[in-house]
C-alpha positions in Angstrom: -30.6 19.1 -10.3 -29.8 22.7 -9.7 -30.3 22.4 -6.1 -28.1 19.4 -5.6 -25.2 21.0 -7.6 -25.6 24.4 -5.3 -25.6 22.2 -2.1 -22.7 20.2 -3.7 -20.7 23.2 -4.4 -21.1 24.9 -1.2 -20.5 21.9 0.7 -17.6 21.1 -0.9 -16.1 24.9 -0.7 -17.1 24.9 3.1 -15.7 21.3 4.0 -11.9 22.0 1.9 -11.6 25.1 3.9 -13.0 24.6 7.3 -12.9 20.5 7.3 -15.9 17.8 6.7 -16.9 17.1 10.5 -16.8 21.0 11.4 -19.2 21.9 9.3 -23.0 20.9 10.3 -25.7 20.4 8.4 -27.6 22.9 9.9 -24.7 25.2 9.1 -25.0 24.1 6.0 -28.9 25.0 5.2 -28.2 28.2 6.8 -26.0 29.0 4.5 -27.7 28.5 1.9 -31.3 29.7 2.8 -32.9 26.6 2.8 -34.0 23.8 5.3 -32.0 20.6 6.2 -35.2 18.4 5.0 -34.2 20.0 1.6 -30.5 18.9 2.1 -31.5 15.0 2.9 -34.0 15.1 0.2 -30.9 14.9 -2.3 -28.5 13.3 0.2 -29.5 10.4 2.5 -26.6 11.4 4.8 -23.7 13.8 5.6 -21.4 11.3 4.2 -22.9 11.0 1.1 -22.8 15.1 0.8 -19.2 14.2 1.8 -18.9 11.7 -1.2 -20.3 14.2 -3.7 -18.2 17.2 -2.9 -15.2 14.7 -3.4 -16.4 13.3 -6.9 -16.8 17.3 -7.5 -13.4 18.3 -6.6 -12.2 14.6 -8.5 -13.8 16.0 -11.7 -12.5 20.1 -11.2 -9.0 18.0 -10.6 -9.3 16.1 -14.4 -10.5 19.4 -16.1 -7.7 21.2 -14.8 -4.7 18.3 -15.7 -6.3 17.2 -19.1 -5.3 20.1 -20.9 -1.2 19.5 -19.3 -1.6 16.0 -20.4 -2.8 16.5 -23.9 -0.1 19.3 -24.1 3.4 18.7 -26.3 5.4 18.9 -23.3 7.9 15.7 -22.5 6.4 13.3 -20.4 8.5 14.3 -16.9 7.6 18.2 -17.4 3.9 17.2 -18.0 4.6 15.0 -14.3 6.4 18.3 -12.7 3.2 20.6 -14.0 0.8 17.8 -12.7 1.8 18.0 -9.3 2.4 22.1 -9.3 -1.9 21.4 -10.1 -1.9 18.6 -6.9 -0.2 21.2 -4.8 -2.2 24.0 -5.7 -5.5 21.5 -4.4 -4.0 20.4 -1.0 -2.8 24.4 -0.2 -6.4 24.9 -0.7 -7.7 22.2 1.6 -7.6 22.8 5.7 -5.3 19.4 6.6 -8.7 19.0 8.9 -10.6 18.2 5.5 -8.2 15.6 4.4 -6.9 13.5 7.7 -11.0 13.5 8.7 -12.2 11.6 5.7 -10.0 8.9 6.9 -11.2 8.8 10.4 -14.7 10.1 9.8 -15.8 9.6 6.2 -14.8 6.0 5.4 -16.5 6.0 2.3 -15.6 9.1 1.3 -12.2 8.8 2.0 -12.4 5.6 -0.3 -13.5 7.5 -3.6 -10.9 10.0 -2.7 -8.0 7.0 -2.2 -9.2 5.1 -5.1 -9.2 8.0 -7.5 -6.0 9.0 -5.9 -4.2 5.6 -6.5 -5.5 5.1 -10.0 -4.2 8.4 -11.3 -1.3 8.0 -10.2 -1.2 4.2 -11.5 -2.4 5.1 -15.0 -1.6 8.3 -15.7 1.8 9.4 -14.0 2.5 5.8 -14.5 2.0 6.0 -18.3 3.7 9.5 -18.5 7.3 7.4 -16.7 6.8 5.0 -19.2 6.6 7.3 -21.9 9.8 8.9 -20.5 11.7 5.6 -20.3 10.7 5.3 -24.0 11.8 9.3 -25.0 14.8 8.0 -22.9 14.7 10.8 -20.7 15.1 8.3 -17.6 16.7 5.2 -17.1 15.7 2.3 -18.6 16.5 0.2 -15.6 14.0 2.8 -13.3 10.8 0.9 -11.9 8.8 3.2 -12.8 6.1 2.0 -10.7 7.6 1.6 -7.6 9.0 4.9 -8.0 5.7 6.4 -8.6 4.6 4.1 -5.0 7.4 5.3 -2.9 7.7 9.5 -4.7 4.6 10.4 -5.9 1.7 8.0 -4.1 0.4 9.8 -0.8 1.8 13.1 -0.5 -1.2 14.4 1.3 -0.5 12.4 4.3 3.4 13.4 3.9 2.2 17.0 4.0 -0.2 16.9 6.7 0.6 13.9 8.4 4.2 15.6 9.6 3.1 18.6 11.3 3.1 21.9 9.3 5.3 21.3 5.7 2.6 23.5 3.7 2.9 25.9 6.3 6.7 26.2 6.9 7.7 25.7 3.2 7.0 27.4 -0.3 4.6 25.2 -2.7 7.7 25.6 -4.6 10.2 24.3 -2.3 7.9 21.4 -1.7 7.3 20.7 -5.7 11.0 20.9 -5.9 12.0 18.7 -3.1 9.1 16.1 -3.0 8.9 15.5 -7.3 11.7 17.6 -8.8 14.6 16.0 -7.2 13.0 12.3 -6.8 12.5 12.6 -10.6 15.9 13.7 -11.2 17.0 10.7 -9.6 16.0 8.5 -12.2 16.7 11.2 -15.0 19.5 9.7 -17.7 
């Protein structure tokens, strides 16, 4: 079990900041001081190493919002710290590491989209409802078609257009891409 989390974690630190397909296996074991054999005896493929280091970065992601959402901040504030958290991930990640799950990691890319689309379906879902309810935004707001159009996807706004995280502040971004959406709906 040791092993597999030390492959896990340098797989996963190596593939946000360099991108999944550029990194090799062999790279890989090299890194680490051990043999590929080693590698595929805990992983039956690259993809499934691939899969791993995303349910790793899935779980550092909860451990670092659960403590915003439990927190006695109003709902939209706990929203606005969320995604200062979600932008702190993708300035981390090479845009190489994102768009090539999609075209190379299919199943990988799928645990990353599902997870992606159920937090934002439950949880920033839940926290616009709660602010409908606090009546810090319109009661007429769809909430979750708001949370579709605003807050659904901004990896693939971000990297998808060229170079925003490089041109802009995370700041600028946050304020832009959440702040100003959410003041749209604000009372």
């Amino acid at each position: 079990m040791i092993i597999e989390k030390q492959i896990v974690e340098a797989a996963k630190a190596k593939f946000v900041r360099f991108g999944s397909k550029h990194i090799t296996m062999d790279e890989l074991a090299a890194m680490l001081g051990m043999s590929k054999k080693t590698i595929y005896k805990y992983f039956d493929s690259k993809e499934d190493l691939v899969v791993a280091s995303i349910n790793l970065l899935i779980n550092e992601f909860k451990k670092d919002v659960q403590p915003i959402i439990n927190s006695g901040r109003t709902p939209l504030q706990k929203i606005v710290i969320i995604y200062d958290v979600v932008f702190d991930y993708l300035l981390e990640f090479k845009s190489s590491f994102v768009l090539g799950l999609q075209k190379y990691y299919p199943k990988a890319y799928r645990t990353y989209k599902d997870f992606s689309r159920s937090f934002v379906s439950n949880t920033i879902v839940r926290l616009l409802k709660q602010a409908q309810q606090n009546l810090e935004i319109r009661s007429d707001a769809n909430v979750e078609l708001f949370a579709q159009l605003y807050l659904l996807d901004l990896e693939m706004r971000l990297y998808g257009t060229g170079i925003l995280l490089e041109s802009y502040s995370k700041e600028i971004l946050l304020e832009y891409m959440i702040t100003n959406n959410l003041k749209g709906i604000k009372i």
